[in-house]
C-alpha positions in Angstrom: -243.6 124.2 39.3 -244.2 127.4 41.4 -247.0 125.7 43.2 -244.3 122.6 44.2 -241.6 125.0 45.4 -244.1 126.7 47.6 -245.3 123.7 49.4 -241.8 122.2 49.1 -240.3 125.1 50.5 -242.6 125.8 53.5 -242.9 121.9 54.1 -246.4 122.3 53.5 -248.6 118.6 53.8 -251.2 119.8 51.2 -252.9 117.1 52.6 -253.0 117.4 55.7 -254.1 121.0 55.1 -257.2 120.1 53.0 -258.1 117.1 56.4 -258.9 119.6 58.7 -262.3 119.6 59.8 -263.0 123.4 59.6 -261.0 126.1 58.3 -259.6 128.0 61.3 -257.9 125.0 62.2 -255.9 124.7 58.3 -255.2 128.5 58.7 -253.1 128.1 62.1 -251.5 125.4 60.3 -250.8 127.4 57.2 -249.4 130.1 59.4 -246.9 128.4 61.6 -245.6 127.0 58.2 -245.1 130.2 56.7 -243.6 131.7 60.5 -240.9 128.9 60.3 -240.0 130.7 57.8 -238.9 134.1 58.7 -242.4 135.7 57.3 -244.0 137.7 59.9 -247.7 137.1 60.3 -250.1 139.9 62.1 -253.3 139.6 62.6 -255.4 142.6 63.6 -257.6 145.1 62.5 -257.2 148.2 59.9 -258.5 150.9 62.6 -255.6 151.0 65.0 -254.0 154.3 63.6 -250.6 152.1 63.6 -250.6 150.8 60.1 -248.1 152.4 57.8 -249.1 155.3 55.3 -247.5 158.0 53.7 -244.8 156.5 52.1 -245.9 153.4 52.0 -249.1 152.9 50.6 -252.0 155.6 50.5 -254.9 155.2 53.0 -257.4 154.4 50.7 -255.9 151.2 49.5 -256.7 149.9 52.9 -260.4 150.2 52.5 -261.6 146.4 52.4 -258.7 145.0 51.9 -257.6 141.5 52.2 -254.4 142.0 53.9 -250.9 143.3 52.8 -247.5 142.5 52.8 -244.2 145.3 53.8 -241.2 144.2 51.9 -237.9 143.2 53.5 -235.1 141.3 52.6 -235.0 139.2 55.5 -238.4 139.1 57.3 -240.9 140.3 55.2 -244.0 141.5 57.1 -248.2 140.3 56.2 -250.9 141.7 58.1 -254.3 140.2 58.0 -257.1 142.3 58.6 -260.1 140.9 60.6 -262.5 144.1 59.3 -264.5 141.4 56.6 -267.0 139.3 56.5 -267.0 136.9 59.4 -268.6 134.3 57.6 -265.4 134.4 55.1 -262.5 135.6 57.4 -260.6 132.6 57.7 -260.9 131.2 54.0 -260.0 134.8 52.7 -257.0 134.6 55.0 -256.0 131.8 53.6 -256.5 132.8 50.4 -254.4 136.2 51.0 -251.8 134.5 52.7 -251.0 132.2 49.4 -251.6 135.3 47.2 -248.7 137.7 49.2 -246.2 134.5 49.4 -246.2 134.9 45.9 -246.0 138.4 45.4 -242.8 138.1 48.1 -241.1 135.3 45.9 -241.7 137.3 42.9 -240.2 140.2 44.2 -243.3 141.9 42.8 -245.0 144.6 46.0 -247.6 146.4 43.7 -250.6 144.6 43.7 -253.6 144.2 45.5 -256.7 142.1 45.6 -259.8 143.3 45.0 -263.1 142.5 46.9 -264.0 140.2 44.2 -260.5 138.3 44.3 -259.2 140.6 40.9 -255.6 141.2 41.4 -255.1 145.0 40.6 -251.3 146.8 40.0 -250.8 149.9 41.4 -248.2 150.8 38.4 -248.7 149.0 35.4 -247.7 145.5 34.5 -248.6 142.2 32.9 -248.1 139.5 35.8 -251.8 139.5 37.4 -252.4 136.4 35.7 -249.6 134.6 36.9 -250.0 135.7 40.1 -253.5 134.1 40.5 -252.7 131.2 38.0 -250.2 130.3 41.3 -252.6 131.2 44.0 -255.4 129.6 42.7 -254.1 126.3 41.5 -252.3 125.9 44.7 -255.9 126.1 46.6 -257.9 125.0 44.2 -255.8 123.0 41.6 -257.1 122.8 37.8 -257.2 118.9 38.5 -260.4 119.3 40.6 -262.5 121.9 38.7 -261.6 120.2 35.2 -264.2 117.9 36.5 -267.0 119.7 36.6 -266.7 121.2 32.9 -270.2 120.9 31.4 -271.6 120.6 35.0 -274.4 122.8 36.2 -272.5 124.5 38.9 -274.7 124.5 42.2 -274.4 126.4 45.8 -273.9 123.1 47.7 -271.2 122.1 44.8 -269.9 125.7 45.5 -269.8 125.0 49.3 -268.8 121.6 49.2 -265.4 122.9 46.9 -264.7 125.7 49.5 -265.0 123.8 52.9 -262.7 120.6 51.1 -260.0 123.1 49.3 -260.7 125.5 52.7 -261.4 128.7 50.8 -264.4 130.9 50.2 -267.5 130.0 48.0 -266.7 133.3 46.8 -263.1 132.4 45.7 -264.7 129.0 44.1 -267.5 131.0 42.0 -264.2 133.8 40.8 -262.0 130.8 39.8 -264.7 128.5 38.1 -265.4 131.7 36.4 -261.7 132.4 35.6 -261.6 128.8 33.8 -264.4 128.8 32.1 -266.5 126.3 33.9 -269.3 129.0 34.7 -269.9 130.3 31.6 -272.2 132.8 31.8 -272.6 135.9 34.0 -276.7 135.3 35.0 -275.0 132.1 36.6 -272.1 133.7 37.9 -274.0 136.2 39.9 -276.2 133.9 40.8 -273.5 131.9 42.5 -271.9 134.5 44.1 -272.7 134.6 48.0 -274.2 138.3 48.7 -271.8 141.0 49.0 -270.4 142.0 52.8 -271.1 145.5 53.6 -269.0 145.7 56.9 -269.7 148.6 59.4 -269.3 152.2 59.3 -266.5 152.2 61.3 -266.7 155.4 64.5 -265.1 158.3 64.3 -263.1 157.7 67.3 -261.5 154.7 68.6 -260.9 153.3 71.9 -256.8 153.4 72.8 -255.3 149.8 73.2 
């Protein structure tokens, strides 16, 4: 039901989303939907000393993070951060995007997502797995993986899942994982692309 409200509600074509030939193409989509909206979308990177701390959130939360969302009760604010891999920067936007919508229409602002696509709390609570239960099955619904249960999972299986449902091959291998259809962690590992280790970033930074 969530899942149908969200694409109801932003008039998302599901799709006409998964048709796009490559995935930077389905994430412009994605975001003028959700702009029509009244949700703010910023995309940029995590070194430009203007991102909000303190009171907000503390500094090291921003450390390879997906992207975050500001509360407000009339145009809620995501920023996308372009500091990850660039292999995976455009399904993991797409991915985040999903992920904060529903933290902004459950009201809920204390999570974030780990590298490995683990939602986390900041303060205790027991909705992480209804937060990815929505994200996931919106992007890659239960209805396609079901398929593969007793199926030796594969890298081009794992690629061929992320480039149709336009997500990472890292966000297929978590969510097979998730329901069950890897069932064991040698293949799991196996599965999962090599981890990103992005760039020491400089001590000083060019003004802009």
């Amino acid at each position: 039901e969530a899942v149908a409200h969200i694409l109801s509600y932003f008039e998302i074509d599901i799709n006409k989303f998964r048709g796009y030939r490559n995935k930077s193409t389905a994430l412009s989509y994605l975001l003028g939907k959700v702009e029509e909206k009244y949700i703010n979308i910023s995309q940029g990177v995590l070194a430009n000393k203007m991102l909000p701390t303190w009171q907000v959130v503390d500094n090291s939360i921003y450390k390879n993070t997906s992207g975050f969302v500001i509360k407000d009760d009339n145009i809620p604010f995501i920023f996308l951060p372009s500091e990850i891999n660039p292999d995976e920067v455009e399904g993991r936007q797409i991915y985040t995007i999903v992920y904060l919508i529903v933290l902004i229409g459950l009201n809920e602002y204390d999570f974030f997502i780990e590298k490995n696509f683990r939602a986390k709390a900041l303060s205790a609570t027991n909705k992480q797995k209804k937060i990815y239960a929505m994200t996931s099955e919106l992007l890659l619904p239960c209805e396609a993986t079901d398929k593969l249960n007793g199926s030796v999972i594969t890298p081009s299986i794992r690629d061929d899942l992320a480039s149709e449902y336009k997500i990472t091959p890292t966000a297929v291998v978590v969510t097979l994982r998730i329901r069950r259809i890897i069932t064991s962690q040698t293949e799991y590992e196996a599965l999962l692309p090599p981890s990103y280790e992005p760039p020491k970033t400089p001590t000083h930074h060019s003004r802009s």
